[in-house]
C-alpha positions, 0 to 999 in steps of 0.5 A: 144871539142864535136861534137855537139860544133864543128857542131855550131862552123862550122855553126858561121865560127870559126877557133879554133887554131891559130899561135901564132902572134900579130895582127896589126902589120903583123899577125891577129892571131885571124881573123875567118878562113871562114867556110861556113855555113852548114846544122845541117846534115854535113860531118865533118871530124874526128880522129878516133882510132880504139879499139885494135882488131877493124878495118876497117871491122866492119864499116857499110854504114849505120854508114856514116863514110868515112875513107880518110887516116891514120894519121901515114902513116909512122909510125910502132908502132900498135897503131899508125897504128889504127888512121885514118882521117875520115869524118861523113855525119850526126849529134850529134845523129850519133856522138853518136851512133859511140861513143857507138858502142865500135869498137872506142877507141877515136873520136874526131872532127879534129880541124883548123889553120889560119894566114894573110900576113905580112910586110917585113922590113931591118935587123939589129943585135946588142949586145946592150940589150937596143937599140930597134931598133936592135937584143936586146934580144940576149944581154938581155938574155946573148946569146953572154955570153952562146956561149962561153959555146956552140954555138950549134951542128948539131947533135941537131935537133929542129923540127919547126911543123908549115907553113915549112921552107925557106932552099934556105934563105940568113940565113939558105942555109948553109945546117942548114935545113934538111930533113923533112915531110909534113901533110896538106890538100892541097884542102879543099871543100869549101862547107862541109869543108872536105879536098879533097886532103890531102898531106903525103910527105917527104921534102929534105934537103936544099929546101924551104917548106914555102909558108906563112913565119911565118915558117922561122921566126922561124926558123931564131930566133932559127938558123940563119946564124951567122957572115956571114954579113948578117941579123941577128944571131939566137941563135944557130950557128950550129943547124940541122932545121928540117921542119915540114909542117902541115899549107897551105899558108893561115897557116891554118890546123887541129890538126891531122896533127899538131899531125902527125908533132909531132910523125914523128919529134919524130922517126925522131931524133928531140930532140926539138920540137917548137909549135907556135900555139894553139887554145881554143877549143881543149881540150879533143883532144885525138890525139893531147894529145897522139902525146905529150905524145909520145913525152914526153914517148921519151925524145923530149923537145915540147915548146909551145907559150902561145898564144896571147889574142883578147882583147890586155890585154892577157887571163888567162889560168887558167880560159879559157886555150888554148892548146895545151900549156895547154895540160899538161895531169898532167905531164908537157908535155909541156914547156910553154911560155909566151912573154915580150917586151925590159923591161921584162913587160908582152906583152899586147897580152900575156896570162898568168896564173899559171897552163900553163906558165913555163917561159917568152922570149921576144915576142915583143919590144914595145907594147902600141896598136896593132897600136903602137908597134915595133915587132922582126926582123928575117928571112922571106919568102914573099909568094909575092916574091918567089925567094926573098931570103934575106927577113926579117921582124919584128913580134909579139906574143908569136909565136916570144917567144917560139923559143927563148926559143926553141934555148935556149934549144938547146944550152943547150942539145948540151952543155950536150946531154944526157939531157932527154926532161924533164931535158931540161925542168927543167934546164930552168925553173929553169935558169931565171931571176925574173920580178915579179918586172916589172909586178906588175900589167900588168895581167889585174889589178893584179900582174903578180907574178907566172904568167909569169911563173919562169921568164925570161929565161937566156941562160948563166945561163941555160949553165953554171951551174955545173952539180953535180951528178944526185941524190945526195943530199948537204947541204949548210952552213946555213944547207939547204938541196939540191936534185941535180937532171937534173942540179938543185937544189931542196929544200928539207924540213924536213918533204919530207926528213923524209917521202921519207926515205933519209939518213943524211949519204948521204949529202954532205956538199958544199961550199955556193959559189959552190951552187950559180951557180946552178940553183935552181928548184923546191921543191922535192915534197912530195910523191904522194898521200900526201895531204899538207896544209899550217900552216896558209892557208885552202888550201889543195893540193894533191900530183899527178906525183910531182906536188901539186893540189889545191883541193876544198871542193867538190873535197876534199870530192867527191875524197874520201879524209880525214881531218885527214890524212892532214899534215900541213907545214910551210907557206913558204914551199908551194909556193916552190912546182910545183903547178898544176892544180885544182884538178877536182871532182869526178865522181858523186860529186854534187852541185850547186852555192850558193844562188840557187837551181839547182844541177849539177852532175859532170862527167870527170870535166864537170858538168851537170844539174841534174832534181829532177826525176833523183836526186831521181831515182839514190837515190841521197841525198841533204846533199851530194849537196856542195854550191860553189862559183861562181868562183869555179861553173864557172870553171866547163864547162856544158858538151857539150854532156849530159847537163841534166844527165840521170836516171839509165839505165833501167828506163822506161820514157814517157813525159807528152804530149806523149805516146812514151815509152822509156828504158834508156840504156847507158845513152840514151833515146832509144823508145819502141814500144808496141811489144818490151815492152810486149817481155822484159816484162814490166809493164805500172805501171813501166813507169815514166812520166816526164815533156815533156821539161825534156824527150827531154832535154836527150840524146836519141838513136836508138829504141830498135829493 
């Protein structure tokens, strides 16, 4: 998100991450955070990284830049020491000029978080899947049956980035919750929206750090007190809860805590990470990204809710994706949930979609309306009842989701503890059970197929497959060749056996009995950079860190890529493969929607207008313009900073209904006065004049001094 996005976002009042929970029952998860209105000049707070050898120094008054705290206060590594919260006092043009001044790696606006109350309710547990009105996911996902395998250890540590956690709770006083850290803007200014008390702190062991409740309910789904007659059971009966306070008590919040959340749970020894929130207007949010990517980088499994939709139909992602369970960076950051209710249909309010969903947990019991539904009992803390700690209630959301799945993870690396964060990731996606069947047409009108992720997670399953030796390959009876690879059997195909040099000599042949109980993931994919294309379909994909790319006509062409080194498989073999993302244009590819003539110049997936003057400045050719579809067209976002591409740096250009001059530097429009046009020497025969509405439509910079 841009800053000129973010200035119109404070002045509408709207809050762009959410905690993950349905409204109407307890939580309004998409009610506006009030943001009050502001002028176009405004103090808006940043993420700033400085680049490497660049600091705080080299910054002017001049440059309205305010420094308030590192992000990584506790942190050791030097590029985590370069991140800083900040605040402007200006607008999109200042934005700009700190963006063009090359002392910063990245900017980025700091996004918000909200939440509202909740009704509390009694508790009840059962091992009945089908009684609704009891704990019925924990038979429905075969938990009793996985705890004869592990129930859990407290050296595994799930870190909850979220509102804190309820230590002193009925469920979780055992000891269960540790030590943690808290991150949050404790005081904002009500005008400017800047925080003016922000809080960096450590939270002992044992206490309570909640003081909204959707923290601890949780919590109480990954880890609650077992048979102690109380409550409920979580998943795990021994499990370390480690507090990651990053929301207030409204559950409000900005994406640079929610990233320092992540980074302190990661050198702090957790092994899970579970993010019950999200928002659609982060992507691009360089320091949430690279707080994942740490994670990933140190084996830390972050499990993400899928998110709730405004319309109750739930949103697909692949069409308007929220993050950060969007915020793959191409490597599948990010374990995916989505939420299903007692008969494994997608819940109303869930988001699906292809590229982002890994698998689906239940979320809900019953959901027709946001009036008529019935949510999942856990643990809570009643901010209206402090010292009450024996409170449980009953929620909804993809919020109630990922947890589950989080718990899920954890009985599985306490089972085996030197799964890495992506073997966890893998083993479960392939440990489901398949509810296409349940879904044949709950994604807005169309099968939920591929949608919901890999399926339904299934604990026993995750836990009791055999664990062969990583890298080895078997064959079946009927001759089907397997990669055993994190506790999974990958499919491999003629032409990947072939084209990544694997000896026959290798293969060992097992039993059809012993297969079945391994969980099956993935293909092996072919090696990267192959392009692939079913036998029947035109569908070309290109093969980036194992996963396949749908790749468009202009994408194909725009990348450089060739027809003739296509290699065509089977139909069937396709769709066993991880598919990604559509893979984006090229920088500089052109095109424009069928039927019109407007040309759009792609850069970094954004597309923006481009005017006959510069199409033909930067000797651009029609023959090289794609018509796509409307589909494909409005998949490509206008870029929020240049909507209209400039032409080459410099061109000099004057409007029609004004003699200002101006030299095009770095893409900026930047005023010449006379002087400073005679000392660089130019010509009045050199100046371009262009429509006054075009010369303005550009973005402009300082004068050249």
């Amino acid at each position: 998100m841009r800053y000129e996005a973010y200035i119109r976002n404070k002045r509408l009042g709207r809050a762009r991450i959410l905690l993950w929970l349905s409204p109407g029952l307890f939580v309004s998860s998409l009610a506006g955070l009030a943001v009050p209105r502001v002028a176009a000049e405004t103090r808006a707070p940043l993420v700033i990284t400085f680049a490497a050898g660049r600091g705080p120094w080299e910054l002017r008054t001049d440059m309205g830049l305010t420094l308030e705290s590192r992000v990584y206060p506790f942190a050791h590594a030097a590029s985590l020491q370069r991140v800083w919260r900040a605040t402007l006092a200006g607008d999109a043009a200042d934005y700009r000029a700190l963006e063009s001044s090359g002392i910063f790696e990245s900017l980025s606006p700091d996004l918000p978080v909200n939440s509202d109350t909740v009704v509390p309710s009694e508790p009840y547990f059962t091992t009945d899947g089908t009684d609704s009105t009891k704990q019925w996911w924990s038979s429905k996902l075969r938990i009793p049956e996985a705890w004869e395998l592990s129930k859990g250890s407290r050296d595994t540590v799930v870190a909850i980035v979220d509102t804190g956690i309820n230590g002193r709770h009925e469920e979780l006083n055992d000891g269960r919750v540790g030590s943690g850290y808290i991150t949050y803007c404790q005081v904002e200014n009500p005008i400017g929206g800047q925080c003016l008390v922000h809080i960096s702190a450590s939270i002992s062991a044992n206490e309570n750090s909640d003081d909204n409740g959707h923290g601890t309910l949780v919590a109480g789904l990954i880890g609650a007190i077992p048979n102690n007659g109380k409550g409920i059971a979580g998943v795990n009966w021994n499990v370390r809860l480690m507090p990651i306070k990053t929301l207030n008590s409204n559950g409000a919040g900005v994406s640079s805590d929610v990233a320092a959340g992540i980074v302190w749970a990661t050198d702090n020894g957790a092994s899970i990470i579970n993010l019950s929130l999200g928002g659609n207007s982060l992507e691009g949010n360089t320091v949430l990204t690279n707080a994942l990517s740490y994670a990933f980088d140190h084996s830390v499994l972050v499990v993400a809710a899928a998110g709730n939709d405004a319309a109750l139909v739930g949103s697909d992602l692949d069409i308007n994706p929220v993050y950060p369970v969007c915020d793959d960076a191409g490597r599948n950051l990010v374990l995916g949930v989505a939420a299903v209710d007692i008969n494994d249909r997608k819940a109303g309010f869930s988001n699906y979609g292809r590229s982002c969903i890994d698998l689906s947990a239940p979320g809900v019991t019953l959901f027709n309306t946001d009036k008529d539904q019935k949510g999942m009992l856990s643990t809570y803390f009643d901010p209206a009842r402090p010292t009450n700690n024996s409170v449980y209630a009953f929620a909804s959301g993809t919020s109630i989701a990922a947890p589950l799945v989080s718990g899920i993870a954890a009985l599985l690396k306490s089972l085996h503890p030197d799964l890495s964060g992506a073997a966890l990731r893998d083993r479960i996606i392939g440990s489901t059970d398949n509810i296409d069947s349940a879904n044949p047409d709950n994604c807005q009108g169309i099968s939920c197929t591929g949608r919901l992720g890999s399926g339904r997670i299934n604990a026993l399953k995750a836990l009791e497959a055999r664990n062969l030796t990583s890298d080895s390959l078997i064959k079946d009876s009927s001759g089907r060749i397997f990669l055993i690879e994190n506790g999974l059997k990958r499919p491999v195909s003629d032409f990947v056996f072939g084209q990544r040099g694997y000896s026959s000599a290798s293969i060992k042949n097992v039993a059809a009995t012993e297969i079945e109980t391994i969980p099956q993931g993935s293909a092996v994919a072919p090696l990267d950079g192959t392009l692939v294309k079913g036998e029947n379909t035109p569908t070309v994909y290109t093969v980036s860190n194992g996963i396949l790319l749908p790749a468009s006509y202009l994408s194909f062409v725009s990348n450089g890529f060739n027809f003739s080194t296509v290699v065509t498989v089977p139909d069937s073999e396709i769709p066993g493969y991880t598919i990604g993302p559509n893979l984006v244009p090229g920088n500089g590819a052109l095109m424009r929607a069928s039927g019109t003539p407007a040309v759009y110049f792609m850069h970094e997936g954004k597309k923006r207008l481009i005017s006959y003057f510069s199409f033909l400045n930067r000797g651009l050719k029609w023959e090289d313009v794609v018509p796509v579809g409307s589909e494909e067209f409005d998949r490509y976002r206008i870029d929020p900073t240049v909507t209209l591409e400039p032409p080459l740096d410099g061109t000099l250009l004057r409007g029609d209904k004004d003699t200002t001059i101006y030299l095009v530097q770095d893409g900026q429009l930047r005023s010449l006065s006379l002087s400073k046009f005679e000392q660089m020497k130019f010509q009045f025969s050199q100046v371009n004049i262009i429509p006054e509405s075009e010369l303005q439509g550009y973005p402009h910079g300082e004068a050249v001094l």
